[in-house]
C-alpha positions as CSV (number, residue, x, y, z in Angstrom):
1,X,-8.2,17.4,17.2
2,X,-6.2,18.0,20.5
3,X,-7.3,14.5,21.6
4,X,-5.7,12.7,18.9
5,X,-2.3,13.3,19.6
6,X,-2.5,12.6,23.2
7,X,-4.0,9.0,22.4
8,X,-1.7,8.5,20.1
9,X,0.5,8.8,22.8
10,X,-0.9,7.4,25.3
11,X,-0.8,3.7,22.5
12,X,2.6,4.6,22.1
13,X,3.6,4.6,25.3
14,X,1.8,1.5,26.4
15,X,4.5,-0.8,25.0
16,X,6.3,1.0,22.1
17,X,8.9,-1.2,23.1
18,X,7.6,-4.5,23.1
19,X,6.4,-4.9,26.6
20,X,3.2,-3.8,28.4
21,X,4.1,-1.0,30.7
22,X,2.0,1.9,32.2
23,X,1.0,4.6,29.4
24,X,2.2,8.1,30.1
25,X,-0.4,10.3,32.4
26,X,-1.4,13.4,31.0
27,X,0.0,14.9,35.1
28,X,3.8,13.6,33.7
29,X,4.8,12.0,37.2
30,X,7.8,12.9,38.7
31,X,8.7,8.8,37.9
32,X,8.0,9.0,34.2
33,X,10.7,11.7,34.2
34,X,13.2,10.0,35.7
35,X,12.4,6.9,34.1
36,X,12.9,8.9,30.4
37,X,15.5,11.6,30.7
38,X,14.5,12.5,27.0
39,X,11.2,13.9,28.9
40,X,12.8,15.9,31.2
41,X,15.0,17.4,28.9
42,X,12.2,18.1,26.7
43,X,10.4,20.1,29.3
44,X,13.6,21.9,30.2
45,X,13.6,23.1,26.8
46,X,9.4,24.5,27.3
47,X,10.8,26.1,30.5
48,X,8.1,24.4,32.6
49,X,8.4,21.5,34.8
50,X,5.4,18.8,34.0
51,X,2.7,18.6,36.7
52,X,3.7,21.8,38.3
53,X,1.3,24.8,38.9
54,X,2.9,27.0,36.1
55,X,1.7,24.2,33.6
56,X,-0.8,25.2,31.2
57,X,-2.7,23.9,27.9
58,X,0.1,25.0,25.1
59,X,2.8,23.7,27.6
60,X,1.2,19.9,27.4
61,X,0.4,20.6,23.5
62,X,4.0,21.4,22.4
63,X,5.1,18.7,24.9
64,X,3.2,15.8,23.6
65,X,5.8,15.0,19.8
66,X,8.5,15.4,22.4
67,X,7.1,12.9,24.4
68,X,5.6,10.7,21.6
69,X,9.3,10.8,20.1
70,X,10.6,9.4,23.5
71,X,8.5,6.6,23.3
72,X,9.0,5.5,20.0
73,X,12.8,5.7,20.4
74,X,12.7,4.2,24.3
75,X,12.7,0.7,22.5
76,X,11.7,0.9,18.9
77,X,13.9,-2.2,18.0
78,X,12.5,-4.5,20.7
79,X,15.0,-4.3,23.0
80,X,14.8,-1.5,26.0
81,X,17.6,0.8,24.5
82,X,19.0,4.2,25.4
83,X,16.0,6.8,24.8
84,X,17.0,9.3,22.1
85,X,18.1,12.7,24.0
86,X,17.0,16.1,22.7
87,X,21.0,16.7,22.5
88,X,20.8,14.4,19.6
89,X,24.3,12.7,20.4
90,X,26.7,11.1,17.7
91,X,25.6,7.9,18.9
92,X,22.3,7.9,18.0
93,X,23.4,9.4,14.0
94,X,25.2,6.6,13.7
95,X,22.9,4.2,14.8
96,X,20.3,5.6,13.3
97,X,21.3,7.0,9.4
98,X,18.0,8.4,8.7
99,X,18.3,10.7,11.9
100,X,21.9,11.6,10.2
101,X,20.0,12.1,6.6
102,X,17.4,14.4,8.3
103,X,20.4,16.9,9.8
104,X,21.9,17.2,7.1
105,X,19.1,17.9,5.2
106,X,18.2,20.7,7.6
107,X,21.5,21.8,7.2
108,X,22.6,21.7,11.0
109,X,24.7,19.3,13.4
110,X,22.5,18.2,16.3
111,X,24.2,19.2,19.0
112,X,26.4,22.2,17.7
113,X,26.0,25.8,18.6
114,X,23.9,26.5,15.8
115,X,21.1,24.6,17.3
116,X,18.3,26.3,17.5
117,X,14.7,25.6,19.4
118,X,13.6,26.0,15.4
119,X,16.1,22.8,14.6
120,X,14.8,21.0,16.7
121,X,11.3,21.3,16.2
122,X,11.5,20.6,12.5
123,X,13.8,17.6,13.5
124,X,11.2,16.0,15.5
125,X,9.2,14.7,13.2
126,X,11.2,13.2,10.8
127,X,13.6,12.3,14.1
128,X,9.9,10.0,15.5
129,X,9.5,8.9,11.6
130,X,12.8,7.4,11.6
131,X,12.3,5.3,14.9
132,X,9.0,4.4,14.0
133,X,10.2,2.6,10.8
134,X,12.4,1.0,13.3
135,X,10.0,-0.4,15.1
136,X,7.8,-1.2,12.0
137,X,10.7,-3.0,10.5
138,X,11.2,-5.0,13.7
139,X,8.1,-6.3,13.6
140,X,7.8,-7.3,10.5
141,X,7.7,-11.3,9.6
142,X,6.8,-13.5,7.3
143,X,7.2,-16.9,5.8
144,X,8.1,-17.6,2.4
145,X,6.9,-21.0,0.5
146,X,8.1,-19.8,-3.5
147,X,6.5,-23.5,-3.8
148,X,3.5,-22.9,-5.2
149,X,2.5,-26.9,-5.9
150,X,5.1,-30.0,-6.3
151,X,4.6,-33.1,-7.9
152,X,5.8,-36.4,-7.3
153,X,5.1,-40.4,-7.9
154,X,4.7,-42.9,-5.5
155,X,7.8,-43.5,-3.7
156,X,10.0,-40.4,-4.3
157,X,11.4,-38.3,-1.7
158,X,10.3,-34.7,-1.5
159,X,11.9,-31.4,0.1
160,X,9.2,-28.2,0.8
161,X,11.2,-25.4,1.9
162,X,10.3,-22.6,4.1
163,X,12.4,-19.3,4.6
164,X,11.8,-16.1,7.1
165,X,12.4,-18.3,10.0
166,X,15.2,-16.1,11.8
167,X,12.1,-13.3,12.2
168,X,10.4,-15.7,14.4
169,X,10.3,-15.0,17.9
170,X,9.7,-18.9,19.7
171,X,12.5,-21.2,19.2
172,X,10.7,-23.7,17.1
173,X,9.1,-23.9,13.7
174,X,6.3,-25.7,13.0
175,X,4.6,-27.4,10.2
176,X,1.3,-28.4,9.5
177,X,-0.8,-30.4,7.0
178,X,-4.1,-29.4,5.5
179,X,-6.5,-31.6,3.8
180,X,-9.5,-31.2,5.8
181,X,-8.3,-29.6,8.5
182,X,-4.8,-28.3,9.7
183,X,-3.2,-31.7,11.5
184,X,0.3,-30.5,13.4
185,X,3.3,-32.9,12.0
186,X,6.2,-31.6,13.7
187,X,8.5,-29.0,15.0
188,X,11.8,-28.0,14.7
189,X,14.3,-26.0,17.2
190,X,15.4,-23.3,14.5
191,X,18.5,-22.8,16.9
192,X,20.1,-26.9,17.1
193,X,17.9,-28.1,14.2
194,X,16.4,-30.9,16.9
195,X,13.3,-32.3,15.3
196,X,9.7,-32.9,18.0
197,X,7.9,-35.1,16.5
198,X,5.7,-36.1,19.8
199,X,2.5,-35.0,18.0
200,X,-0.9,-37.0,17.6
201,X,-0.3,-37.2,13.8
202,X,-0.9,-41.0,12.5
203,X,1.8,-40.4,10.1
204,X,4.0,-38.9,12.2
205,X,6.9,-41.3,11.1
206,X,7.1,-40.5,7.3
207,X,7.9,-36.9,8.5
208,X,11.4,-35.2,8.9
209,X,12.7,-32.0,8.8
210,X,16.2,-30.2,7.5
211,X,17.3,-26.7,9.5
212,X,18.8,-24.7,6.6
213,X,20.3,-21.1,6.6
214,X,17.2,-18.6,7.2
215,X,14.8,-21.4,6.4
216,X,13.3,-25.1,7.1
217,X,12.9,-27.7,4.7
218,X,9.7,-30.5,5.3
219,X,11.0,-33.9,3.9
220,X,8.9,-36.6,3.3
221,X,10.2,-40.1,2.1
222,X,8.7,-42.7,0.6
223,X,5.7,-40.7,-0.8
224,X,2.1,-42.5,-0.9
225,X,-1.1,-41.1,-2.0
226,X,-2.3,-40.3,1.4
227,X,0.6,-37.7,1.8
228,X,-1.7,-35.4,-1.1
229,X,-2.4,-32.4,0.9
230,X,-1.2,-28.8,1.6
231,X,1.4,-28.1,4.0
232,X,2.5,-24.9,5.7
233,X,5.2,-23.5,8.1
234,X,4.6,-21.5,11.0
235,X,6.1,-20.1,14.1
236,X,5.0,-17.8,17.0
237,X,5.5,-13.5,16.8
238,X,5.2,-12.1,19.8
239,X,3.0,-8.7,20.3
240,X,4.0,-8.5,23.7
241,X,5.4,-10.4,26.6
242,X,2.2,-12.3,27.5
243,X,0.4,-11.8,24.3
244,X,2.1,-14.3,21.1
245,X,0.3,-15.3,17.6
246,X,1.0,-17.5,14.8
247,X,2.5,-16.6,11.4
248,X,1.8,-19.5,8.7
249,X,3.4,-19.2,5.3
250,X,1.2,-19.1,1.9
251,X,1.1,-22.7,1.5
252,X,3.0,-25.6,-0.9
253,X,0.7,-28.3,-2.4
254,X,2.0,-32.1,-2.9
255,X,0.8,-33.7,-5.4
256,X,1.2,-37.6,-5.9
257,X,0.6,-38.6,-9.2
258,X,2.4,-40.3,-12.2
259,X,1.2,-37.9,-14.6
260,X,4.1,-35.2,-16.0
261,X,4.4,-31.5,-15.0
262,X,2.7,-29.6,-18.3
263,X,3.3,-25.9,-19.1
264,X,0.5,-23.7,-19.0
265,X,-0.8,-21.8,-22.2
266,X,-1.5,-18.5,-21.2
267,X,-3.7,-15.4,-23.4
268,X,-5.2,-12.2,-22.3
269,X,-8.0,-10.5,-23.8
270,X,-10.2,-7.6,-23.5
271,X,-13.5,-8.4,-22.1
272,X,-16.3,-7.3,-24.3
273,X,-18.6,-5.0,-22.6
274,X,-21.8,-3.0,-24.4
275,X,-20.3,0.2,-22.8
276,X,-17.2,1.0,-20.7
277,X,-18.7,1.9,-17.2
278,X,-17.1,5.0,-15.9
279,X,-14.1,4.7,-17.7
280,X,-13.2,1.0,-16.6
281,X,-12.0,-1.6,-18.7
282,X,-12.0,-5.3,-17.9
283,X,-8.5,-7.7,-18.7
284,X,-9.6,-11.7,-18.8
285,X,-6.0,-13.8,-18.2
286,X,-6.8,-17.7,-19.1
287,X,-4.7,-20.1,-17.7
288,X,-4.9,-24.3,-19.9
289,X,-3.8,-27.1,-20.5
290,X,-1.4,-27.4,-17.4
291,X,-1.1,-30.2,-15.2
292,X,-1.4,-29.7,-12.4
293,X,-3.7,-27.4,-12.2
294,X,-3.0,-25.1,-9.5
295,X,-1.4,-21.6,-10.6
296,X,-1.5,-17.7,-9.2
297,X,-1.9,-14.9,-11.4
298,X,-0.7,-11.3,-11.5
299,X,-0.4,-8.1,-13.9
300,X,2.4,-5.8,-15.2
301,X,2.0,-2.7,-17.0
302,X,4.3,-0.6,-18.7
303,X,3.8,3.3,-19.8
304,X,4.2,4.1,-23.5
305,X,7.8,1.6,-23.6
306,X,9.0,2.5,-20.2
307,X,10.0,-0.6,-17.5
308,X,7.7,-3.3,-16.3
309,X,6.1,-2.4,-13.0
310,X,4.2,-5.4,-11.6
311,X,0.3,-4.4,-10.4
312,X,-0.4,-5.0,-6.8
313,X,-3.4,-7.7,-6.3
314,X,-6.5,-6.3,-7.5
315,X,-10.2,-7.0,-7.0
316,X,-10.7,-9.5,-9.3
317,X,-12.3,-12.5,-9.5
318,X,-10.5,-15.8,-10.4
319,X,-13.1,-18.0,-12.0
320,X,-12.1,-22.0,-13.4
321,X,-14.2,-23.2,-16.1
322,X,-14.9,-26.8,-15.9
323,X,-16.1,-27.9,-19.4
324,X,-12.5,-26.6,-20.8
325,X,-10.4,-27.3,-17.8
326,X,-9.1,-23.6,-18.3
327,X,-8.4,-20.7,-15.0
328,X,-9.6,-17.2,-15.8
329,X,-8.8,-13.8,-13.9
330,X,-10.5,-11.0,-14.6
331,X,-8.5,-7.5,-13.7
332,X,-10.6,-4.5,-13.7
333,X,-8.7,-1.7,-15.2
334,X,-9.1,1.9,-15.1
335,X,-8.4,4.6,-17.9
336,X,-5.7,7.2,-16.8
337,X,-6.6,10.4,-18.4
338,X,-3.3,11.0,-19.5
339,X,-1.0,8.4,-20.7
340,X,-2.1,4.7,-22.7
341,X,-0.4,1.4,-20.6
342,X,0.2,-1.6,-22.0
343,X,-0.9,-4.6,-19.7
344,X,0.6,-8.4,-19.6
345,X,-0.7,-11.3,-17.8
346,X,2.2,-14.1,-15.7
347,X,0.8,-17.0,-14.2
348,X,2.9,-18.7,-12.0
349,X,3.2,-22.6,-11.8
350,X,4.9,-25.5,-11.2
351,X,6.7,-25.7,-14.2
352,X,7.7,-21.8,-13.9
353,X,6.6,-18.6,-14.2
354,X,4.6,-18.1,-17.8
355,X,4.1,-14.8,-19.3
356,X,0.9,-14.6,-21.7
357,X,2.8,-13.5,-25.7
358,X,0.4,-10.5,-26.6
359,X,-0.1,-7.4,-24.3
360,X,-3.3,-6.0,-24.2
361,X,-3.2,-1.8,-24.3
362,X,-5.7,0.4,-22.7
363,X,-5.4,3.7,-24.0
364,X,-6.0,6.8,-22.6
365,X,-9.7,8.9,-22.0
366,X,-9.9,9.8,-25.8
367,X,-10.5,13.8,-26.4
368,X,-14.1,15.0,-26.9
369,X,-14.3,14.6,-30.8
370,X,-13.4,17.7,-33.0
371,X,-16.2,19.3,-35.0
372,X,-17.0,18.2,-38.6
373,X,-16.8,20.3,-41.7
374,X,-20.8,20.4,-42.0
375,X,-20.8,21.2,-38.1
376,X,-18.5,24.1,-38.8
377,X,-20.5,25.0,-42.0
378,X,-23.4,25.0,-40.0
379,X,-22.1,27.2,-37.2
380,X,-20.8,29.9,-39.8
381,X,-24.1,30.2,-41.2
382,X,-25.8,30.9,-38.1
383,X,-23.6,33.4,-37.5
384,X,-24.3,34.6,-40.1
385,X,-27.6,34.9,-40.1
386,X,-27.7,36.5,-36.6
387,X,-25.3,38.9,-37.9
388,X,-28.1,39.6,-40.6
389,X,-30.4,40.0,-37.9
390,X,-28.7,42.2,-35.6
391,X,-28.1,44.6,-38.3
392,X,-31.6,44.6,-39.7
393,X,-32.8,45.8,-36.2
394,X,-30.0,48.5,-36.0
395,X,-31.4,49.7,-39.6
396,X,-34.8,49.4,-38.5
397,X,-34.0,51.4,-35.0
398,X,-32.2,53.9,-37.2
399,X,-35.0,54.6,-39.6
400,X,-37.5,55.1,-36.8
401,X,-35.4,57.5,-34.8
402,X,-35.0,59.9,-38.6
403,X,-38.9,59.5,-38.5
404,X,-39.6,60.8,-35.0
405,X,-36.6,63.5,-35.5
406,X,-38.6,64.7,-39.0
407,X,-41.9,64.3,-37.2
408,X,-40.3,66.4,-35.2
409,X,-39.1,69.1,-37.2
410,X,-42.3,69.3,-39.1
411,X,-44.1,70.0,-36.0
412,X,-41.9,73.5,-35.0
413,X,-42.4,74.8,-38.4
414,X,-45.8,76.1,-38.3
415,X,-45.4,77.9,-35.2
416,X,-42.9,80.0,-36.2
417,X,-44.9,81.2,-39.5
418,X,-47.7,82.3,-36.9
419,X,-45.5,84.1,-35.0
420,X,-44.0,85.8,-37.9
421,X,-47.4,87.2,-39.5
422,X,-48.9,88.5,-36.0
């Protein structure tokens, strides 16, 4: 339990700030605290001085979210900024709203005379919560394709877009074409919009590319059946100064075709089970008769009329059926104990996104069934009958306690008569 916190801190400090520097000793070296003055004014505050004699077990425990809290905020952006004081200056509220939100929500001005050692500990934590966000936000990328599949005929021109560019860390984006294995086409300065086509692709020259605000568009002109394939954007993300990785977006499929872009038809039901294990349900969504014949599924519920709240992606399987040239997902559903939802099926597609007409409810865990009349019938008349019973053994008990006390009357009788006549 005590060992937690200090690796915690020790990960922290290894880079909490985007670069691989040396993680804080457990000793606290004189350098550490003059390399973070938010340390030494921590331990001015615990009246001990790190790696000194005087310094004992509690000292390093009530020292270590201090510490931890310098880390976090000694960068938390990616970029080596002022560590956050334990004088919580105006600079840092403003900078930093949550750290504003948590004062005021302790009631106190960091920094005033009120400040007390009790302050400040219960604005530690929400204090490292609000630079860790930071740094979570800050690293943080992705790229978007909303294309899920486009379709064109021989000889068009056709755009795929890309967006979540300005998140990448290298100064070029890159794209890439799948069919049966990722081939590199190009890449594109996302600063000047220069395009580096010096790749081995053997179609190199019937690829271009567009720089457009937040995003990157792929354009290919002159379509021929040999451009079918998937294509996806990337860049680089850096997790450290020497250590980079690549983010790819989800993917846009060209298709080159002359047949038309058809609708899907899309219907929910309840699968039919013998019995409901454990108080799961099962949803089937079918997806037909679209062309093409790529989509993406996913659920919305809604509580007894309330708003639409869209499911996260669940465990399902996503099966295609060849014979009918349908797409089925199955959702696996559980019962709340509490409150019926009402479930709804969207498929996404080329043509748009398609929401299936009927909603399919799951109610709640039904109450255990109330009794019948005959069951009640039946309980009053055992009742009964053991009432009957009960009192036919306190009459019996009665009548063979008046027997013994008779018996016992009887008995005394005689012996005083004797008495009487000697």
């Amino acid at each position: 339990m005590l060992f937690l916190p200090a690796a915690a801190l020790c990960c922290l400090c290894s880079g909490a700030d985007g670069r691989s520097e040396e993680p804080l000793e457990t000793t606290w070296p004189s350098s550490d605290l003059t390399a973070r003055p938010c340390l030494a004014s921590a331990a001015s505050e615990l009246h001990f001085s790190p790696g000194s004699p005087e310094e004992t077990p509690l000292h390093k425990m009530l020292f270590l979210p201090a510490a931890a809290l310098c880390c976090l905020c000694s960068g938390a952006d990616g970029r080596s900024e002022e560590p956050l004081e334990t004088t919580w200056p105006s600079s840092d509220l403003t900078a930093r709203p949550c750290l504003a939100s948590a004062a005021s929500e302790l009631h106190f001005s960091p920094g005033s005379p009120e400040e007390t050692p009790l302050h400040k500990m219960l604005f530690l934590p929400a204090a490292a919560l609000c630079c860790l966000c930071s740094a979570l936000v800050s690293m943080a990328a992705e790229l978007v394709q909303d294309q899920l599949s486009v379709t064109r005929r021989v000889g068009e021109t056709v755009s795929i877009s890309c967006t979540g560019v300005d998140d990448c860390d290298n100064n070029y984006i890159y794209w890439y074409q799948k069919k049966e294995t990722f081939t590199l086409i190009l890449g594109v300065n996302r600063y000047k919009g220069n395009v580096n086509s010096e790749f081995n692709h053997p179609q190199k020259k019937d690829f271009s590319a567009v720089r457009k605000q937040n995003g990157c568009e792929l354009v290919i002109i002159k379509i021929s059946p040999s451009h079918s394939a998937s294509y996806y954007c990337s860049c680089y993300k850096s997790a450290s100064e020497f250590e980079k990785y690549l983010v790819f977006g989800s993917g846009t499929k060209l298709y080159v075709t002359d047949e038309q872009v058809l609708k899907p038809v899309v219907s929910v039901y309840p699968a039919a089970t013998k019995a409901k294990l454990k108080g799961k349900n099962f949803l089937l969504c079918v997806a037909s008769d679209m062309s093409p014949r790529l989509v993406q599924f996913y659920w919305t519920r809604r509580k007894e009329n309330g708003p639409l709240v869209e499911l996260p992606p669940g465990e399902g399987e996503q099966l295609e059926l060849g014979e009918s040239g349908s797409i089925v997902a199955i959702r696996e559903v559980d019962q709340d104990a509490l409150h019926s939802y009402k479930y709804s099926c969207h498929v996404k597609h080329e043509w748009g996104t398609v929401k299936a007409p009927v909603e399919q409810e799951v109610l709640a865990v039904p109450p255990p069934p109330a009794a019948s009349s005959e069951e009640q019938a039946d309980w009053h008349r055992e009742r009964q009958l053991c009432l009957m019973y009960t009192l036919l053994i306190a009459k019996s008990l009665l009548y063979c306690f008046g027997l013994a006390l008779i018996s016992s009357c009887r008995n005394k009788r005689p012996s005083s008569n004797s008495t009487e006549d000697d």
